[in-house]
C-alpha positions as a printed NumPy array, in Angstrom:
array([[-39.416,  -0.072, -48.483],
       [-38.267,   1.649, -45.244],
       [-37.576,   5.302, -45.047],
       [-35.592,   7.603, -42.85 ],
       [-34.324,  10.997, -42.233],
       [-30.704,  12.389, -42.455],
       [-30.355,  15.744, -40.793],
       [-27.306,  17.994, -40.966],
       [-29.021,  19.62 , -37.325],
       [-26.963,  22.948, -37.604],
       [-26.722,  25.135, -34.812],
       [-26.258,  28.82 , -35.494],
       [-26.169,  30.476, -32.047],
       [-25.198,  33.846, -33.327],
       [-28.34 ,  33.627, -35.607],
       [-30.843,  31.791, -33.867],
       [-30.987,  32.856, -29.796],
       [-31.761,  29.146, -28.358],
       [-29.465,  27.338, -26.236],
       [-27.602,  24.099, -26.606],
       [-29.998,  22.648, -24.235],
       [-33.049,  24.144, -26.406],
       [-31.292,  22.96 , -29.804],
       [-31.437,  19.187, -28.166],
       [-34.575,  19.654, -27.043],
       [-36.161,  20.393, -30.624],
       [-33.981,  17.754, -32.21 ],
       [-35.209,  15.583, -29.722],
       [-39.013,  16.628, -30.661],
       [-38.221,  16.089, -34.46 ],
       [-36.6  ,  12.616, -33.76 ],
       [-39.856,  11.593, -31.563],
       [-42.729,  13.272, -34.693],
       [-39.951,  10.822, -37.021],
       [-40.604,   7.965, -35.152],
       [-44.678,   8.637, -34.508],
       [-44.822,   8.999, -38.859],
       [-43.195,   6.021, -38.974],
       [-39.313,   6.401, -40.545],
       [-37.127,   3.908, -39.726],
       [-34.618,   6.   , -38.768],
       [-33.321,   9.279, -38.008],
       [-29.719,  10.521, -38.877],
       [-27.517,  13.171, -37.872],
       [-24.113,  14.644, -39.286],
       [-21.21 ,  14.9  , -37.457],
       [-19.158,  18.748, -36.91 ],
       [-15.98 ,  19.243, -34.886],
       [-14.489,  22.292, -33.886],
       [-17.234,  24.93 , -34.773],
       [-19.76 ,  26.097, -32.71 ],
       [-22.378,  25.164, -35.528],
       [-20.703,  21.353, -34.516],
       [-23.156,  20.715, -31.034],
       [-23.328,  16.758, -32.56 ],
       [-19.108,  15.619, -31.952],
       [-20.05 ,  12.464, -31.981],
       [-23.704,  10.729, -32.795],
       [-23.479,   7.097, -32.169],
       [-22.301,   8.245, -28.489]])
C-alpha cells in the first residue's frame, strides 16, 4: 500500500507574519520530512485570486 499527503498549504499573511518566500521555504521542509518518512507523494491544492492562493498552479 503506498501513502501520501494532500495539503491545502494556506497562506494567511494577515495572520501569520512570514513571507511568500518563508511560506515556500516550510512547504518545502514538509515536502523533504514527507519524502525522508517515506510517502509516496505529496499534494497541494490549487487557489486563484486570493492572497491565501500562493500555489496558482502546482504541476508548474
Amino acid at each position: 500500500m503506498r501513502f501520501g499527503i494532500f495539503s491545502v498549504v494556506g497562506h494567511h499573511p494577515r495572520e501569520l507574519t512570514r513571507t511568500v518566500g518563508e511560506f515556500y521555504d516550510q512547504l518545502l521542509e514538509h515536502v523533504q520530512l514527507a519524502d525522508e518518512l517515506g510517502f509516496e507523494s505529496f499534494r497541494v491544492s490549487e487557489h486563484h485570486f486570493h492572497e491565501y492562493g500562493a500555489i496558482p498552479s502546482p504541476p508548474v
